[in-house]
VOPAGU-2260 file (C-alpha; in pm, 1 decimal, decimal comma):
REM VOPAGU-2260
SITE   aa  ch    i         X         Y         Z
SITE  UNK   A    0   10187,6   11368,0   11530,3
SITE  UNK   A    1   10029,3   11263,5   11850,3
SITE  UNK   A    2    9658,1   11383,9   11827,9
SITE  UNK   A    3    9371,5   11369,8   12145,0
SITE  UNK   A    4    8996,3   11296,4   12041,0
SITE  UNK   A    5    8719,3   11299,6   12250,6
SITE  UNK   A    6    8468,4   11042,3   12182,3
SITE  UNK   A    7    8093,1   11038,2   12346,5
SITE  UNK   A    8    8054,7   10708,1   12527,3
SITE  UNK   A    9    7828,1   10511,0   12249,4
SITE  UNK   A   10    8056,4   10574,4   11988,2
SITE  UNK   A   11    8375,7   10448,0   12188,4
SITE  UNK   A   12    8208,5   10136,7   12250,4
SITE  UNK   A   13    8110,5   10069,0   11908,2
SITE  UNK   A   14    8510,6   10147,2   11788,4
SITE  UNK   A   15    8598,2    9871,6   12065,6
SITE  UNK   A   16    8351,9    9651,9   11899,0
SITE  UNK   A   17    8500,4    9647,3   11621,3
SITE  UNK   A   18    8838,0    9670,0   11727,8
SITE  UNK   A   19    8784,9    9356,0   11898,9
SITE  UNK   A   20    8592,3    9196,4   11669,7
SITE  UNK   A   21    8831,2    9249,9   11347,6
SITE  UNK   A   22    9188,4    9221,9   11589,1
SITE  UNK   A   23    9232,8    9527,7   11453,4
SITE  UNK   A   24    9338,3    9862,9   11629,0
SITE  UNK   A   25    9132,7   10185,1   11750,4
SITE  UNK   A   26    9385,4   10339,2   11595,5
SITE  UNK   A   27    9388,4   10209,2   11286,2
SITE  UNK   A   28    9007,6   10263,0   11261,4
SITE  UNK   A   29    9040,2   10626,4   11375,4
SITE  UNK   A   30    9320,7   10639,2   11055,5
SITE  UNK   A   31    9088,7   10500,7   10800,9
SITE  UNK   A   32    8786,8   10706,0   10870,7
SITE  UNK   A   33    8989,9   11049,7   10909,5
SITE  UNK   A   34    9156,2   10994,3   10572,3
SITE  UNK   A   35    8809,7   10800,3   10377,3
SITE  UNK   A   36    8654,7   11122,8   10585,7
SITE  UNK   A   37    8896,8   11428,0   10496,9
SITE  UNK   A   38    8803,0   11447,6   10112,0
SITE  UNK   A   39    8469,3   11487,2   10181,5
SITE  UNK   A   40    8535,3   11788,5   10483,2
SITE  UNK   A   41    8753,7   11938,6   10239,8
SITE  UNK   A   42    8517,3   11979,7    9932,7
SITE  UNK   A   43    8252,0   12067,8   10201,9
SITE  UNK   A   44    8376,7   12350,7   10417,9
SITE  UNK   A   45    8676,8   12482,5   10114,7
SITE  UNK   A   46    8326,3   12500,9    9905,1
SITE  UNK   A   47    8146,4   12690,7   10128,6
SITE  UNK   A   48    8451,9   12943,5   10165,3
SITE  UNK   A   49    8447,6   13002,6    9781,7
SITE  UNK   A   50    8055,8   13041,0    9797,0
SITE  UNK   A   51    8088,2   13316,4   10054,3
SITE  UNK   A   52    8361,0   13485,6    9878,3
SITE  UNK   A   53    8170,1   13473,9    9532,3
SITE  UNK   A   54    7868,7   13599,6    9784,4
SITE  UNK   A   55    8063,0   13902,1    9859,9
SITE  UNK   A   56    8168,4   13971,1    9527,9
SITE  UNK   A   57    8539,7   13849,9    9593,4
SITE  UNK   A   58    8530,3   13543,2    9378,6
SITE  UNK   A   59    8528,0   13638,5    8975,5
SITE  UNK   A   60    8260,1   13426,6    8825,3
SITE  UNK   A   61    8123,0   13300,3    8480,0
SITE  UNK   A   62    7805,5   13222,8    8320,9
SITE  UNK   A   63    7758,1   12868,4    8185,1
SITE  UNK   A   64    7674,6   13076,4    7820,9
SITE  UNK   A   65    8003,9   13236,1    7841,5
SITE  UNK   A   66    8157,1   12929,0    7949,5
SITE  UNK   A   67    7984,0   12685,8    7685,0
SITE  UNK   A   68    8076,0   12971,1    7380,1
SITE  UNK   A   69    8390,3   12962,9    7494,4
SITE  UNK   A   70    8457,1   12586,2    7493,4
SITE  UNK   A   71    8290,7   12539,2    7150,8
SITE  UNK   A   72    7995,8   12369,3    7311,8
SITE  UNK   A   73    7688,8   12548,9    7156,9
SITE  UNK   A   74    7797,3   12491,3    6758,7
């Protein structure tokens, strides 16, 4: 799917760079850091979602003691 980014002028110069330098693409560059990148966005911002619902009481929750009885992990 055909996608459009918008790039400040430093940072298109240094994916030129190293375009050039590694006969590589930009696009192939803009590939590997969106997918080495995406993991991390993920656990960020769905994280954050979960905090705010467990903030508004719409996430059920446990207590590590509950938890750790439960498992077996305080015998």
């Amino acid at each position: 799917m055909p996608t459009s980014v918008r790039l400040d002028t430093e940072l298109e110069k240094r994916l030129d760079l190293l375009a050039e330098k590694t006969g590589r693409t930009k696009a192939y560059y803009l590939r590997e850091i969106i997918e080495r990148g995406i993991a991390e966005m993920e656990d960020y911002y769905l994280a954050a979602d979960v905090l705010e619902r467990v903030r508004k009481g719409q996430e059920k929750t446990h207590s590590a003691a509950k938890v750790r009885k439960e498992l077996g992990l305080d015998d």
